[in-house]
N, C-alpha and C positions, 0 to 999 in steps of 0.2 A: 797677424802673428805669423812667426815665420813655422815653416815645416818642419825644423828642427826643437822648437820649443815646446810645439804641440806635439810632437813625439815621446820629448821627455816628460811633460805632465801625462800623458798615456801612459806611459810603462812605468810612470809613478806613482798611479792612482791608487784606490783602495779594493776598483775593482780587477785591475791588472793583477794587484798582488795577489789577491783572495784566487784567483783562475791561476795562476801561478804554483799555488798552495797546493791545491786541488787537481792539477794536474801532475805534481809529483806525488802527491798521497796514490793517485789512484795507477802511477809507474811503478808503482814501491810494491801497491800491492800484485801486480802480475807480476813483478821479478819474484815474492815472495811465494807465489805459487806454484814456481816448478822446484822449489826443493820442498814443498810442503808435498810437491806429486811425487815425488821420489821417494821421500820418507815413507808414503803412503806405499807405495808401490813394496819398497825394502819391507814396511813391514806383513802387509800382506804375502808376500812372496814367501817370508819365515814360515808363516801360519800355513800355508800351502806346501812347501817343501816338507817342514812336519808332516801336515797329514799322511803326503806323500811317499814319504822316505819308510810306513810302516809296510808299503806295497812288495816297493820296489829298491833295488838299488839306488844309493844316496846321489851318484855321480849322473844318473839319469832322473832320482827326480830333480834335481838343481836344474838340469839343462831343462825336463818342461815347466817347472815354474817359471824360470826366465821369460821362456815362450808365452807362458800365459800370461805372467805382467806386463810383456811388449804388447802382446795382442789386444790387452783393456785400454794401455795409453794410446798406441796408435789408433785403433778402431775409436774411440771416444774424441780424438784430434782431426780425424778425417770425416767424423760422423760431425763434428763441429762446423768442421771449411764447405759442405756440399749441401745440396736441398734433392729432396728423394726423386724429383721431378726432372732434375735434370739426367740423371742415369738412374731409374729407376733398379735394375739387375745391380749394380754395383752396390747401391746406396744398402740394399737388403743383405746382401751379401758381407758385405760391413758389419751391419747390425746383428746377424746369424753369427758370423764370427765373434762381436762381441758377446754376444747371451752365449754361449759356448765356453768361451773363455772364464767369466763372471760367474758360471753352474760349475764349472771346473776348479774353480779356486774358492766359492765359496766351500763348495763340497767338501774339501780336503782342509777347508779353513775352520768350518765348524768342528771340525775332530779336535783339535788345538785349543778354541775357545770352550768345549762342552770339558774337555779332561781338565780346567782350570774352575769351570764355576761347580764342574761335580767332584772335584777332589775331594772336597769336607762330606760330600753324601755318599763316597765311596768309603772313607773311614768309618765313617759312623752307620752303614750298612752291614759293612765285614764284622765291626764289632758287635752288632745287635744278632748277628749272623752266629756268631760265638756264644754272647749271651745266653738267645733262645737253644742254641742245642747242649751247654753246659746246665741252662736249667730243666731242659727236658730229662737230659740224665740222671741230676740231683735228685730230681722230681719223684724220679723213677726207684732211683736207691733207697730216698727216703718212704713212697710207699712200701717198698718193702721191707723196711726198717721196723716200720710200724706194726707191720703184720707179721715179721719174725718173734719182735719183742712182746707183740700178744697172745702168739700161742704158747710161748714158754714161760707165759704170766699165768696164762689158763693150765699149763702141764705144771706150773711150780705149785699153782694153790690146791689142784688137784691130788698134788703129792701130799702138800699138807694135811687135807683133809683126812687122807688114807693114815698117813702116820698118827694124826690124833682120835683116830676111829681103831686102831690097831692098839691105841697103848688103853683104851677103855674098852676092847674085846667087844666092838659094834661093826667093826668092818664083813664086807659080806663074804669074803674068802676064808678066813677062821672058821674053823671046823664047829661043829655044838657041841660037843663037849666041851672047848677052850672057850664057846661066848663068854660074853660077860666078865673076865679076868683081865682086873686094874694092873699095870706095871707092864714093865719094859722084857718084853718076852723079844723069841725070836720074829712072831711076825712082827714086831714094832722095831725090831733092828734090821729088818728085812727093807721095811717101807721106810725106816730112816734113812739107809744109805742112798735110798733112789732119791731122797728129797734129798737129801743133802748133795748127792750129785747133781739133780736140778739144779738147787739155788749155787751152787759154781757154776755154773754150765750158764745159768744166768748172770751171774757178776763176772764172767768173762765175755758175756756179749754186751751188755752196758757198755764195759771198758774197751772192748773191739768199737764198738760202736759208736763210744764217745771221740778215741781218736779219727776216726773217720769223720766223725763230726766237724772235728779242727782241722782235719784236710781240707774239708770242702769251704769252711770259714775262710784259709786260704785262699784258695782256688777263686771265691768271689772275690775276694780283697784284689789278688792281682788282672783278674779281670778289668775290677773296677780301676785300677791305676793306668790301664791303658790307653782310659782318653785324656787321661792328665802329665802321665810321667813324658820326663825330657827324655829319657833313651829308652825309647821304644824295642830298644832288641834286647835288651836285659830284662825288661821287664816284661816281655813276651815271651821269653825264654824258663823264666822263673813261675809263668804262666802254665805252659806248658809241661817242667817238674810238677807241681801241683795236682796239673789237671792228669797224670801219671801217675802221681802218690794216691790218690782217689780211685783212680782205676784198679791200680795194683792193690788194696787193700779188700776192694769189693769183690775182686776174684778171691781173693786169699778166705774172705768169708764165705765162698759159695759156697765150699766143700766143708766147711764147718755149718753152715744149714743145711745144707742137701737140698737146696734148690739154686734154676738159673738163676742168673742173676744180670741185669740189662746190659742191651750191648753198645758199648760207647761209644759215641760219634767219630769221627776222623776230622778231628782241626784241621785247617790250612796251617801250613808254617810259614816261618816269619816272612820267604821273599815272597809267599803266595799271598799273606798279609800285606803288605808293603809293596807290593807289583803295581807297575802303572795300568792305567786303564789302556786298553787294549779294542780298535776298532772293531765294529760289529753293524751288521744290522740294526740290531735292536734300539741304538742311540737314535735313528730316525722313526720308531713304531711303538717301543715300548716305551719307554727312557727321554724322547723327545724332550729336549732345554729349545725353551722360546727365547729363551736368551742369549744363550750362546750361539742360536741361527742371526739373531738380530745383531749382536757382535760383530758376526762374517759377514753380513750382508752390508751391513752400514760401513765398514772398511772399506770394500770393493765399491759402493757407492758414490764413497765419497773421492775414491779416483777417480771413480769414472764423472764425476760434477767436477774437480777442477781442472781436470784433462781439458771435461769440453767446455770451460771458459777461455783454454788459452788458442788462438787462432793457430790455423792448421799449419799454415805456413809462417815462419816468421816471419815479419815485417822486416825484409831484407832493405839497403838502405838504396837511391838512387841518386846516381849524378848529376851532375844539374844539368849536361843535355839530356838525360834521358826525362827528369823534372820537365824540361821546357816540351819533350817532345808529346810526352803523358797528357799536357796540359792544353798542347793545341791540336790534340788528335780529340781528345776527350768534347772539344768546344764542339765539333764535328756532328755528334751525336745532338737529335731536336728532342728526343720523346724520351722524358722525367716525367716521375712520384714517387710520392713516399709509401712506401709499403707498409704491412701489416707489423713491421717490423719496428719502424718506426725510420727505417731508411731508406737513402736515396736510391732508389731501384731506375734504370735506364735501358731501354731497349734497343738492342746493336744490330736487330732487324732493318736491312732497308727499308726506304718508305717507295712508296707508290712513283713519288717523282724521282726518285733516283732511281728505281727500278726503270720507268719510262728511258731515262737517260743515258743507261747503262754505265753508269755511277762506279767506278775504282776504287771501294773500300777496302784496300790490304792494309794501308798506314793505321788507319785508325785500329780495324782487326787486330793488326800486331801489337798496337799498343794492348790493346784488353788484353791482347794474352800474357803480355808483358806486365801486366797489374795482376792479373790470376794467378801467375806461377810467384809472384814475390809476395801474395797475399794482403793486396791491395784492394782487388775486389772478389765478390766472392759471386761463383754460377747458381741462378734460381732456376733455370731452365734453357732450351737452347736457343730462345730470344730474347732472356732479358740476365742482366746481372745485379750486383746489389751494389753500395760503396760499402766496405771495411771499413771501422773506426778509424786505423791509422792512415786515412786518406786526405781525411777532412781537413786536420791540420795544411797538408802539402798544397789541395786546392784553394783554400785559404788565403795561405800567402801569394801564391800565384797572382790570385785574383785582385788580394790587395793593390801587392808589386805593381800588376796591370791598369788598375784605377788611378795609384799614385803617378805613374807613368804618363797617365792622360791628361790629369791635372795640372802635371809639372809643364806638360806639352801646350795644355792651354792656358798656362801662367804664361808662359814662353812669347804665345801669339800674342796675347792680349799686352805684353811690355812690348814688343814687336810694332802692333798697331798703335800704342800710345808716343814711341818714341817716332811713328811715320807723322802722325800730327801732330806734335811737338815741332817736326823740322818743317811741317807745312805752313 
């Protein structure tokens, strides 16, 4: 079969196509992963310049966020291309920079995340904040409400008594000679007026008291619309009248009992209601959200995971002499394995007999470097290197080219020797 036809059934097959498949699925997805790092990066860097910006001026925290999301992709891209063995100081130094970085943006990123999952527990804190001290007040009004309206229950029956002991001449003030005299004399008009000023004195604190009443009925009603109503300033406002008509009623009554009367709390107003959270200590000691740490963290995470999938250096492309040059500098090298890695690991150490020899390895040297800086291969240490993914392919074809090439050579001889005996 000719070399041409077995070509086309190769690049026809089912497994040609399927490797085919599978090698653009898995192109797709490292192109798709530096805008999913970017995105990441964009949005992280938000959550970070928020935090930031409650510090410091806006135009300097933008410039260190910048700095910090460089800091996570680069250090995650470089901590990718290197092994800690080959530049120990460097490699750590790297990794110092990046947990710097990473402490630094989460830090200012949790502020961002916790002010969105504690939003609903900061309304519903301030309100119950309201609540507990309009009811400590009410509380407070109404015990004394109680105790106003009982001793002018005891001072009114008291009256009574005396008026109905005054108009049957049994009261203990009436002289002895006036005991015992039924009818309406001056002590019985004496003890009437006072009962009768009692009981007004009394059916104006009912009626003080009753309206007070329906203030404070108010007063909870708009409370309670707080966590329902659509405009919250109107109805905090109308909150606030209320919890005023209340106050202002109960002084008005102090001076009509002749006693203090409670002293009422001091609301926040509406922007002090309605103010955004505000960084502190306390969101890390007191207040601590595990969730909004795991928010920031998993963000920064997850740059930093697809940063260091993507190789340090890009797979810059090469010419085909420098292809040829790669590939016969690279034959050069004896001592392969596979590493822990699961790849081709080679060591660019001379050996013993080149050493004896005094052996000129600059050609092949300058190839590895020439594979190092275009991220072809990568340094394990400073006698051995690794192969990069995108190697494989290149030696590959080389190698094929190179087989086919021999093949083709000894198709060549062998028609060569068949047509020398033919002529013989």
């Amino acid at each position: 079969m000719k070399n041409s036809e077995f070509s086309k059934i190769r690049t026809s097959g089912v497994g040609y196509f399927i490797n085919s498949i599978q090698t653009l699925f898995v192109g797709l997805l490292r192109i798709w992963t530096i805008p999913i790092v970017l995105m990441l990066s964009l949005a992280t860097g938000f959550t970070t310049y928020y935090g930031l910006s409650h510090f410091i001026t806006h135009w300097i925290a933008l410039i260190i966020t910048i700095a910090i999301q460089s800091i996570i992709v680069i250090s995650s891209l470089e901590i990718a291309g290197m092994h800690w063995r080959a530049n120990r100081v460097r490699y750590f130094s790297v990794v110092c920079s990046l947990l710097v970085a990473m402490t630094a943006s989460i830090s200012f990123s949790y502020f961002k995340f916790y002010e969105i999952s504690q939003q609903g527990n900061l309304h519903i804190n301030r309100l119950n904040k309201i609540r507990a001290d309009a009811k400590t007040y009410v509380d407070r009004i109404l015990t004394l409400k109680g105790e106003v309206l009982k001793q002018h229950h005891a001072e009114l029956e008291k009256a009574s008594l005396d008026v109905s002991q005054a108009y049957f001449g049994t009261h203990a003030q009436i002289a002895e000679g006036y005991k015992k005299q039924v009818g309406e004399g001056p002590f019985w008009k004496h003890y009437n007026q006072i009962y009768q000023e009692k009981k007004q004195q009394q059916a104006k604190f009912e009626h003080d008291f009753s309206e007070l009443d329906q203030d404070i009925q108010k007063l909870q009603i708009s409370i309670n619309e707080l966590d329902t109503a659509k405009n919250i300033e109107n109805t905090y406002a109308e909150m606030l009248a209320n919890f005023q008509n209340v106050q202002l009623r109960t002084n008005l009554l102090s001076g009509m009992i002749g006693q203090p009367v409670p002293e009422a709390p001091l609301l926040t107003t509406y922007k002090q209601f309605t103010a955004d959270i505000q960084p502190s200590f306390a969101m890390w000691t007191d207040d601590f959200s595990l969730f909004a740490f795991l928010c920031a963290a998993l963000a920064d995470f997850f740059t930093f995971l697809l940063s260091y999938r993507l190789e340090f250096t890009a797979p810059g492309p090469l010419t085909a002499e420098e292809e040829d040059l790669v590939f016969e500098c690279l034959r050069q090298f004896t001592e392969f394995r596979i590493n822990k890695n699961d790849e081709l690991e080679m060591s660019i150490e001379k050996t013993e007999l080149e050493r004896a020899r005094r052996y000129s390895d600059w050609s092949r040297m300058f190839a590895v470097g020439l594979l190092l800086s275009r991220g072809f291969l990568r340094k394990i240490d400073d006698k051995t290197v690794e192969f990069a993914p995108n190697l494989y392919p290149l030696i590959a074809e080389k190698m094929g080219a190179k087989i086919n090439k021999l093949k083709a050579e000894s198709n060549i001889a062998g028609q060569a020797d068949a047509n020398k005996q033919l002529q013989n």
